[in-house]
C-alpha positions as CSV (number, residue, x, y, z in Angstrom):
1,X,0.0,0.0,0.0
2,X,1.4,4.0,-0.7
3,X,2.2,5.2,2.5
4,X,1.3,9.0,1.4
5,X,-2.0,9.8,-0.4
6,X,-1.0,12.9,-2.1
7,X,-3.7,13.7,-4.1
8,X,-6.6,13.2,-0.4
9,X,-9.7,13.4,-2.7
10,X,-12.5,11.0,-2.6
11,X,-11.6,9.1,-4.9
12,X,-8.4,7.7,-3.2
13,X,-10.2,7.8,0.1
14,X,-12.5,5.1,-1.5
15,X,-9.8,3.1,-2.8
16,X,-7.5,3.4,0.4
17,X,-10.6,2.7,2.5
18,X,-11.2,-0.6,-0.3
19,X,-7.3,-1.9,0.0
20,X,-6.9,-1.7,3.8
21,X,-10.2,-3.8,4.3
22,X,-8.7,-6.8,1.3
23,X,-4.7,-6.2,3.0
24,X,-6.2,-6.9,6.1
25,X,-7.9,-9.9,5.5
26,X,-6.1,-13.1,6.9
27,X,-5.8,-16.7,5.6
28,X,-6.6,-17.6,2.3
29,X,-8.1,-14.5,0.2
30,X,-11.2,-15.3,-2.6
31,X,-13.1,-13.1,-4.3
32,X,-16.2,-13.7,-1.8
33,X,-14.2,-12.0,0.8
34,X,-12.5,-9.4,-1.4
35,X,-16.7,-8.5,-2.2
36,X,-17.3,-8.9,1.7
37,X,-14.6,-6.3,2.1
38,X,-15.3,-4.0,-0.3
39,X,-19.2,-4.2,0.8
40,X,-17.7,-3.6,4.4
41,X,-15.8,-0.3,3.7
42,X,-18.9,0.8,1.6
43,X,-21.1,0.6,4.6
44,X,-18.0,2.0,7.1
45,X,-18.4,5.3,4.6
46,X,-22.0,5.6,4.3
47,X,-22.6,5.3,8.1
48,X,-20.0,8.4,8.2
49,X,-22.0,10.3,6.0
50,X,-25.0,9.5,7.4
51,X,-23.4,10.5,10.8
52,X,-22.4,13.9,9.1
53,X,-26.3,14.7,8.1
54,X,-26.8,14.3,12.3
55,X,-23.7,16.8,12.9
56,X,-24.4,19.3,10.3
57,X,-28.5,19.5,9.9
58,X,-29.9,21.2,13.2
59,X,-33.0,19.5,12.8
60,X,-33.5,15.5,13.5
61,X,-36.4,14.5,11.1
62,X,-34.7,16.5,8.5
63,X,-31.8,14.9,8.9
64,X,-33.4,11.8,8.5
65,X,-34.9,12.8,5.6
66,X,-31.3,13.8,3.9
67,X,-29.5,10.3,4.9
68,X,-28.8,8.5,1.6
69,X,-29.2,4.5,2.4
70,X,-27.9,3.3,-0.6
71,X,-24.5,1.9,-1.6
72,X,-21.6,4.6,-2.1
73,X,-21.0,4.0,-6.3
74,X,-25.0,3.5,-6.7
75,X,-25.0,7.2,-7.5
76,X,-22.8,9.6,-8.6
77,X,-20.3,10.5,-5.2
78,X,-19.9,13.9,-5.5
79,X,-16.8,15.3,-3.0
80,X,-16.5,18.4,-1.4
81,X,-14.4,20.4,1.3
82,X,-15.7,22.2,4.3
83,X,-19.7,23.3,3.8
84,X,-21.8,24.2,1.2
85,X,-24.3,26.7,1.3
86,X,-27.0,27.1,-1.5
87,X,-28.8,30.2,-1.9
88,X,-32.1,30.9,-4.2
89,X,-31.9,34.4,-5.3
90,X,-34.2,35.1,-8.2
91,X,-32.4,34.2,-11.3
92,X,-30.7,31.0,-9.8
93,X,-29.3,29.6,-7.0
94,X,-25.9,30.8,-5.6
95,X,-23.2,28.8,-4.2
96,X,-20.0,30.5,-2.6
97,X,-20.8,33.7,-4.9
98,X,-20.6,31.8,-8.4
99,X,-24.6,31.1,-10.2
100,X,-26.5,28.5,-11.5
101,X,-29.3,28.9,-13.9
102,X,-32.6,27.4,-12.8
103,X,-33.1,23.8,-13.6
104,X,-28.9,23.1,-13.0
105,X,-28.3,23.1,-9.7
């Protein structure tokens, strides 16, 4: 395994995440435990997101609401640093002072 992650996105948080579950494994290694593995880091990050929806959103039922309980590559991952906040002003919504036109965003 690299023992610096110099780019620290998502994308090789996912795949460190992945290849310290299947290195860890012990005895002999088939692809039903490399699967059990990668399933298990999948759930380890969604339940950290789902915990980040109860840190970030003041309110319990919507926070509930927001929780994604669906497998990590079903969707799209989108990544992002620190905290978004998305405005509606007229024309389109605004996010850290750059606009989006109705219907994108």
């Amino acid at each position: 395994l690299v023992e610096e992650d110099l780019v620290m996105d998502g994308w090789t948080e996912l795949a460190r995440r992945i290849l310290h579950r299947i290195a860890s494994l012990e005895g002999p290694v088939d692809l039903p435990r490399i699967m059990d593995a990668v399933e298990d880091a999948d759930f380890e990050k969604m339940e950290q997101i789902r915990a980040r929806c109860d840190e970030v959103v003041e309110d319990p039922e919507t926070a509930q609401k927001l929780k994604a309980w669906y497998r990590q590559l079903c969707k799209r991952p989108c990544f992002q640093i620190g905290r978004a906040s998305w405005r509606e002003r007229g024309e389109g919504w605004v996010l850290g002072g750059s606009r989006s036109r109705k219907g994108n965003g």
